[in-house]
C-alpha positions as CSV (number, residue, x, y, z in Angstrom):
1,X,-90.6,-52.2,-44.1
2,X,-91.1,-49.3,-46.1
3,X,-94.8,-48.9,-47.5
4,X,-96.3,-45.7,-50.0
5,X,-99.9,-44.5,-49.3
6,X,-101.5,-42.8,-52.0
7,X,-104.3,-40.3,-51.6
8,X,-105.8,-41.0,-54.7
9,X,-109.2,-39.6,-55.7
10,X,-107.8,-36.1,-56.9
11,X,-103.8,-37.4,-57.5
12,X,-102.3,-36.8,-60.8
13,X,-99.2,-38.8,-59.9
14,X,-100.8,-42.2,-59.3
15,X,-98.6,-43.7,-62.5
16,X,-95.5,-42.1,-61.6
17,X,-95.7,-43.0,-57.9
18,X,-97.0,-46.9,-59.3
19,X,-93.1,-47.1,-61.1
20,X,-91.2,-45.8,-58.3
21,X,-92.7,-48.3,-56.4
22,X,-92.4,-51.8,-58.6
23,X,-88.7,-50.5,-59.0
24,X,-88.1,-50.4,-55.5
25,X,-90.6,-53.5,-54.5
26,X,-92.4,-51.6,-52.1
27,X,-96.1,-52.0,-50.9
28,X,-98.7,-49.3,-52.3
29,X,-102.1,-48.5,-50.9
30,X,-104.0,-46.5,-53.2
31,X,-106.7,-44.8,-51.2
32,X,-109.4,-43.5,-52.4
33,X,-113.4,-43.4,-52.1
34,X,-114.4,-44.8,-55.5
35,X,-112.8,-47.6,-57.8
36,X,-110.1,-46.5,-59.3
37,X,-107.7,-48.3,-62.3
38,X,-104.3,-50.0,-60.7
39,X,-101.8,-52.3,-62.2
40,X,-102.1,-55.8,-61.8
41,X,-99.3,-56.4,-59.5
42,X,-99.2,-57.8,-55.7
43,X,-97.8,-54.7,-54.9
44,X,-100.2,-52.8,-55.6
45,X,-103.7,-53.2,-53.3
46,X,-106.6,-50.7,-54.0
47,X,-108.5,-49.9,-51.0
48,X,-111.7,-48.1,-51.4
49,X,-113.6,-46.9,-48.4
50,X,-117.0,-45.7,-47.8
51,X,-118.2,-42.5,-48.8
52,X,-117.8,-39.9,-46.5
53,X,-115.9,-36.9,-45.5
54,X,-112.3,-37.4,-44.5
55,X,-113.0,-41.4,-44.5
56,X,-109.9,-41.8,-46.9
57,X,-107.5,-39.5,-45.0
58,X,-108.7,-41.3,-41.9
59,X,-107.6,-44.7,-43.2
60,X,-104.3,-43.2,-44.3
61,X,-104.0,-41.4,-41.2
62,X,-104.7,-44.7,-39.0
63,X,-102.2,-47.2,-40.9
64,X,-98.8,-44.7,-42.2
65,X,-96.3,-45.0,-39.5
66,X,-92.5,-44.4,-39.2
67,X,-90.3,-45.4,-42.6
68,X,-94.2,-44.7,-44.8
69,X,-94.1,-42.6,-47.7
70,X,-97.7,-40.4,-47.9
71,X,-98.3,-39.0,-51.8
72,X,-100.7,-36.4,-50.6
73,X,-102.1,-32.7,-51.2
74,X,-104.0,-32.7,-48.5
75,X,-102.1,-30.6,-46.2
76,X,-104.3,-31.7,-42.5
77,X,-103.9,-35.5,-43.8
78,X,-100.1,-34.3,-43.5
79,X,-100.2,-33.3,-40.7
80,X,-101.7,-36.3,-39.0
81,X,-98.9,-38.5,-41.4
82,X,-95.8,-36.7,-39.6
83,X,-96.7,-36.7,-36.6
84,X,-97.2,-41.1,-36.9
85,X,-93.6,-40.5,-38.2
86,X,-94.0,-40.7,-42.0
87,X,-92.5,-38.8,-44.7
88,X,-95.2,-37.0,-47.1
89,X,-95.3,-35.8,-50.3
90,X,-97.0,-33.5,-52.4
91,X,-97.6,-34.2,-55.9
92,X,-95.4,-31.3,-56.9
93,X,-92.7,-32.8,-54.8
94,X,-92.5,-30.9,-52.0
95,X,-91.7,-32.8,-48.5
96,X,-94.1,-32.3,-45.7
97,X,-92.0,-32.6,-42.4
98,X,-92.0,-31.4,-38.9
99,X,-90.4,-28.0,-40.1
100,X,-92.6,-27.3,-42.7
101,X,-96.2,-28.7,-41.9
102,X,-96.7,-25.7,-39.5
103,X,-96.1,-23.1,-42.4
104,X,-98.2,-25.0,-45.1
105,X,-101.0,-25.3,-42.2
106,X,-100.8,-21.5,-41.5
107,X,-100.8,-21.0,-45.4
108,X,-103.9,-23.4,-46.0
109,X,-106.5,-21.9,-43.5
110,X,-105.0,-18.1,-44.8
111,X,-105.7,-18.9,-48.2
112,X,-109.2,-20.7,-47.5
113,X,-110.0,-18.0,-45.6
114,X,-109.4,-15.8,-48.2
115,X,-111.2,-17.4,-50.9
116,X,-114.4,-17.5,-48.9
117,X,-114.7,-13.7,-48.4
118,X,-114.2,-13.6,-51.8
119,X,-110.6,-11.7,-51.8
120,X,-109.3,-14.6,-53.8
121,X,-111.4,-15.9,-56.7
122,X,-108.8,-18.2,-58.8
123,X,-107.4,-21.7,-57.9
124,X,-103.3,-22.7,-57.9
125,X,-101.3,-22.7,-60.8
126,X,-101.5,-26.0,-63.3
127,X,-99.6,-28.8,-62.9
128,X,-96.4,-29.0,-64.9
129,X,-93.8,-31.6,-66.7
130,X,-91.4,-29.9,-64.5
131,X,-93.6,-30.8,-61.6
132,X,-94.1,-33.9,-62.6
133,X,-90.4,-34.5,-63.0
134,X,-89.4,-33.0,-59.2
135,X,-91.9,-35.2,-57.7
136,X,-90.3,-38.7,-59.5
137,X,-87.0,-37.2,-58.0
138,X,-88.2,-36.2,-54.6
139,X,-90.2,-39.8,-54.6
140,X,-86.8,-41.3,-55.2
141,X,-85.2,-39.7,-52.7
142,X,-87.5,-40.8,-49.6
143,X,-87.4,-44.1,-50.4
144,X,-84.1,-44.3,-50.2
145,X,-83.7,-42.6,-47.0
146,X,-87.2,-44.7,-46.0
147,X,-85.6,-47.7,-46.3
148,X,-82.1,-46.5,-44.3
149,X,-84.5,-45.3,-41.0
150,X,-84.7,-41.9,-41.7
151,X,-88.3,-41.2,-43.7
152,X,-89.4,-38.8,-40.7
153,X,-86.0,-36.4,-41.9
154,X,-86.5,-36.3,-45.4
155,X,-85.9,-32.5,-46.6
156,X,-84.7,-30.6,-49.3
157,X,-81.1,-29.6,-49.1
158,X,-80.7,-26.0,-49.2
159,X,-77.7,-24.5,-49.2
160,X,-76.6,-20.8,-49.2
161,X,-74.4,-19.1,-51.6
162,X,-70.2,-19.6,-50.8
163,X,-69.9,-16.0,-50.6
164,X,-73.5,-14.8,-48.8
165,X,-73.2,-13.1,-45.1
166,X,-74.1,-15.5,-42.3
167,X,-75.4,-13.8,-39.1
């Protein structure tokens, strides 16, 4: 049975993610390390671990499996998610599988690296309707592949143009 694990301390699609998931009837964990507001529904089960560095991730880490949808930024937590099996998201939308998790690793300790020898000074862009909106729609989509088998080959469809070269 498909089941949605929400890294929740810094997520600003908690509401969205809540809807998707009372549509569909599907069991959310929101994770985080402090109480945080929920809706009253069976569905939905806060669980709040103790304080600590990666304590959350570690409980997401430890119970998402094959046919789980993960709604986090956190690109190691990822990581660990996809290799259990489960589909992840980012709150933009973007789906963390086995192809991409190596790249957005890479990309994470580049630009952490960069940002501590000063070469970078500025955080990521704000989050945007539009964001918001390809999330929903991405969310959407991996449940209903979740629920067929297939969360662990969730990806975006990308197609090249009819008339573009092929090697």
């Amino acid at each position: 049975m498909t089941r949605i694990f929400i890294d929740a301390d810094a997520c600003p699609v908690r509401d969205e993610t809540y809807r998707v998931a009372l549509r569909h009837g599907l069991h959310t964990y929101v994770v985080s390390n402090r109480m945080i507001a929920i809706p009253s529904s069976p569905l939905i089960e806060r669980v709040v671990v103790t304080q600590g560095m990666d304590v959350a991730d570690d409980w997401i880490a430890e119970q998402a499996g094959a046919q789980d949808i993960v709604i986090s930024a956190d690109i190691p937590l990822a990581a660990r998610c996809v290799a259990s099996g489960a589909c992840v998201l980012d709150p933009r939308g973007r789906v963390l599988d086995a192809d991409a998790i190596g790249m957005a690793l890479a990309m994470r300790n580049l630009m952490e690296d960069l940002r501590s020898t000063g070469a970078i000074m500025q955080g990521g862009r704000g989050f945007t309707r539009a964001d918001r909106s390809t999330f929903l729609s991405a969310l959407d989509t991996a449940v209903v592949r979740a629920r067929k088998g297939g969360a662990a080959t969730v990806r975006p469809q990308w197609r090249l143009p009819p008339d573009a070269d092929t090697p």
